[in-house]
Each structure stands twice: as structure tokens, then as C-alpha cells.
C-alpha positions in Angstrom: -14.7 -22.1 -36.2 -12.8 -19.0 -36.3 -9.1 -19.3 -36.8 -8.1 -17.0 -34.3 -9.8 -18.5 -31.2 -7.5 -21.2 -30.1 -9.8 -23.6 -28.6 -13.3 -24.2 -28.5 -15.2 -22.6 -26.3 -18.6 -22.8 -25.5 -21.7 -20.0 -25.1 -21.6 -19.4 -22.0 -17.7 -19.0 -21.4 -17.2 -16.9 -25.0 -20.1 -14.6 -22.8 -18.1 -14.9 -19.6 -14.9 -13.8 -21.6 -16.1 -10.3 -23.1 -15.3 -7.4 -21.3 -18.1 -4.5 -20.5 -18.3 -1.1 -19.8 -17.6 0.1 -16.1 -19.2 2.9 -14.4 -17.9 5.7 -13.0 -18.2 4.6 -9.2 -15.4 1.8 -10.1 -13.0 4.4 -9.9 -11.6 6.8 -7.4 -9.8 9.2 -8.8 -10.7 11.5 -12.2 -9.0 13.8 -14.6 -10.6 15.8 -17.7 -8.3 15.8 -20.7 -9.0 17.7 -23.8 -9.0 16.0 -27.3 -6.6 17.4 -29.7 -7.0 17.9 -33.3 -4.5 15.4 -34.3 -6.1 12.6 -31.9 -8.4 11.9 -34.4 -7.8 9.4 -37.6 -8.8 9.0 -41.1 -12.0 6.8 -39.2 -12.9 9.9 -37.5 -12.6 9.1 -33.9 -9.7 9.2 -31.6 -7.1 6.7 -32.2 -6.6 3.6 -30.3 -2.9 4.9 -29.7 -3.5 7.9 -27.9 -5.5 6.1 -24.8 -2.6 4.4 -24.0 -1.3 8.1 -24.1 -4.2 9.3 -22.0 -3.8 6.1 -19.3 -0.3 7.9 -18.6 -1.2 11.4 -17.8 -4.3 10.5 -15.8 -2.0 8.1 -13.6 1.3 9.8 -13.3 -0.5 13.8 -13.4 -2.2 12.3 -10.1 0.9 11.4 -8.5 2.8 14.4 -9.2 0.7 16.4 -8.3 -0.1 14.7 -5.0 3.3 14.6 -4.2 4.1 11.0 -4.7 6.6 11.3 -7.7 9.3 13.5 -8.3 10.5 12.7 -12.0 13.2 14.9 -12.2 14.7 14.6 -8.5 13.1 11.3 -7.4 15.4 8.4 -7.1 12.3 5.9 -8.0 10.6 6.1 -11.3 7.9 3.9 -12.5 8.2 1.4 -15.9 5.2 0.0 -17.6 5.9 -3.8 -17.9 1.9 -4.8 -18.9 -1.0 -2.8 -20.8 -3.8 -3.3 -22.4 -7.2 -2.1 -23.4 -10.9 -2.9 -24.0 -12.8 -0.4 -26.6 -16.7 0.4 -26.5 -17.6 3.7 -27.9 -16.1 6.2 -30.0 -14.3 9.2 -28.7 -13.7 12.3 -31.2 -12.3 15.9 -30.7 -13.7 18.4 -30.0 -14.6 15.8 -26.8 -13.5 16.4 -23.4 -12.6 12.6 -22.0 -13.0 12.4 -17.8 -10.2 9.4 -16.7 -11.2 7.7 -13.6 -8.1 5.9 -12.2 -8.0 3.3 -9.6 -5.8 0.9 -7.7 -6.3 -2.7 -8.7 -3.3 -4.2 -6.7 -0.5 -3.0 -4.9 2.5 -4.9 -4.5 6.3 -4.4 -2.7 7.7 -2.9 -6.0 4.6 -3.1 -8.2 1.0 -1.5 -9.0 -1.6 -2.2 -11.0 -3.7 0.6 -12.0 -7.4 0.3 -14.2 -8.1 3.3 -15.9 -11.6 4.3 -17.7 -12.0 6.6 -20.3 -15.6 8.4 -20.3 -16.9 11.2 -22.9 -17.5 14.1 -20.9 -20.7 13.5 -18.6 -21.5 9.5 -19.4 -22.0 7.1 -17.2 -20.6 4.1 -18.0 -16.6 4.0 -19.6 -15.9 4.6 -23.6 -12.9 2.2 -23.1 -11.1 0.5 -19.9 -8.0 -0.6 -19.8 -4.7 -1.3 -17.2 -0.8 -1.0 -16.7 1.3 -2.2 -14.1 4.1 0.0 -13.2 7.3 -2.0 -11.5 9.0 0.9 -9.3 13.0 0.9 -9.9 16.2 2.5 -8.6 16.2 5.5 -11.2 19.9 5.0 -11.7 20.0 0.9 -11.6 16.7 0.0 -13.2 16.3 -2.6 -10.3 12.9 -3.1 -8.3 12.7 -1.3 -5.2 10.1 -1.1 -2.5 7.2 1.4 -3.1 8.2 5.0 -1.7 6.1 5.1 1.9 4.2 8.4 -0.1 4.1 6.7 -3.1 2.4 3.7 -1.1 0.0 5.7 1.3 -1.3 7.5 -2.3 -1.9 4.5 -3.7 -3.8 2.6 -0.8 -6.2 5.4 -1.2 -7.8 4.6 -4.5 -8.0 1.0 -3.7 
């Protein structure tokens, strides 16, 4: 049995458990972003650091630039409390990577967005992964109640 799994588990669940590629109609909202140069690591492909990097700008580019959040005169700013990440496929530079975004759930003071990460032109996701944002008092760090912008955005990539 291998050490890391924790418990048994059988065929059928370890299959149920594995995470797959997603096409691009799971998402609502895209975004190209260039590789750089320096994305790439001694392996040759894009390191696993810099999607977490890409999940940001693909999320937060989209609400700036629909209006939605104002990070230097806003009075709400979003904090990542939960991340993660499922790999399938290498990404290199000179690649152009297409982020879809969605909304996965939308809470009083928090959302959780899925974000895919497809080479230029695939159909189905290089890697997949999610945050959840908690929306504070930019000033008091304490929850607060999603911006009515901020909330009518995100209801439209539900």
C-alpha cells in the first residue's frame, strides 16, 4: 500500500477521486496571457508556481476591468483563504495560455472561482485549479458583504 494514501481505498473510488481535464464550455470568461522567459524551469516547462500567478490576473484583470474592483480607491479588497491545483499537460514559453474563469459559488462575503489554463487553441484545460476570495473592509480586514457590482459581475459567470 502506498504510504501516503491514508486509508484504503478501493478501484472504483481511487477512479472517482482523480481529477480530469475540463473543456473550454465550463467556463465563462477568458483571458490570453503570454508566457515569459523566466516561467519556464530547469524541467523545461512552466513552473507549477506561476499558475497560481496566472489564476490571479485572469480573476482580478476581469474585475477591474469590468468595473467591479477598485484596488487603489476601493474600500473592499479580496484575500485568498483556499487554493489549489490539478496538472495535466505541459505549458512552455514561447506559449500563449487562454484562462477561462468561472463562478463556482457565491457567498455573502465570499467567492469561489475555478480557473482553467489551456495552451493557446486546445480544447480541453492544461491544468484547473480554484481560490476562494473572502471580501474585507480594506482598512479592518473584517468580512463584509460582496459590493452590489462586485456581486452582479460575479452572478454572470455562474
Amino acid at each position: 500500500m502506498d504510504p501516503r494514501i491514508m486509508w484504503p481505498m478501493t478501484d472504483a473510488q481511487s477512479k472517482a477521486a482523480r481529477p480530469e481535464p475540463l473543456p473550454r464550455a465550463h467556463y465563462r470568461v477568458f483571458r490570453d496571457i503570454p508566457t515569459r522567459w523566466m516561467d519556464n524551469d530547469v524541467y523545461g516547462h512552466v513552473n507549477n508556481v506561476v499558475y497560481y500567478s496566472w489564476f490571479d490576473t485572469a480573476v482580478n484583470a476581469w474585475l477591474i476591468e469590468q468595473g467591479a474592483l477598485d484596488i487603489h480607491a476601493g474600500d473592499t479588497v479580496g484575500l485568498v483563504v483556499n487554493t489549489g491545483c490539478h496538472y495535466f499537460a505541459p505549458l512552455a514559453f514561447p506559449q500563449t495560455v487562454e484562462a477561462g474563469v468561472r463562478v463556482a459559488q457565491l457567498g455573502r462575503s465570499s467567492v469561489r472561482y475555478e480557473v482553467g489554463l489551456f495552451a493557446q487553441g486546445a480544447p480541453m484545460t492544461a491544468a484547473c485549479g480554484h481560490f476562494v476570495h473572502v471580501y474585507v473592509d480594506k482598512t479592518t480586514r473584517k468580512p463584509v458583504p460582496l459590493p452590489e457590482p462586485l456581486k452582479e459581475l460575479l452572478e454572470t459567470a455562474l
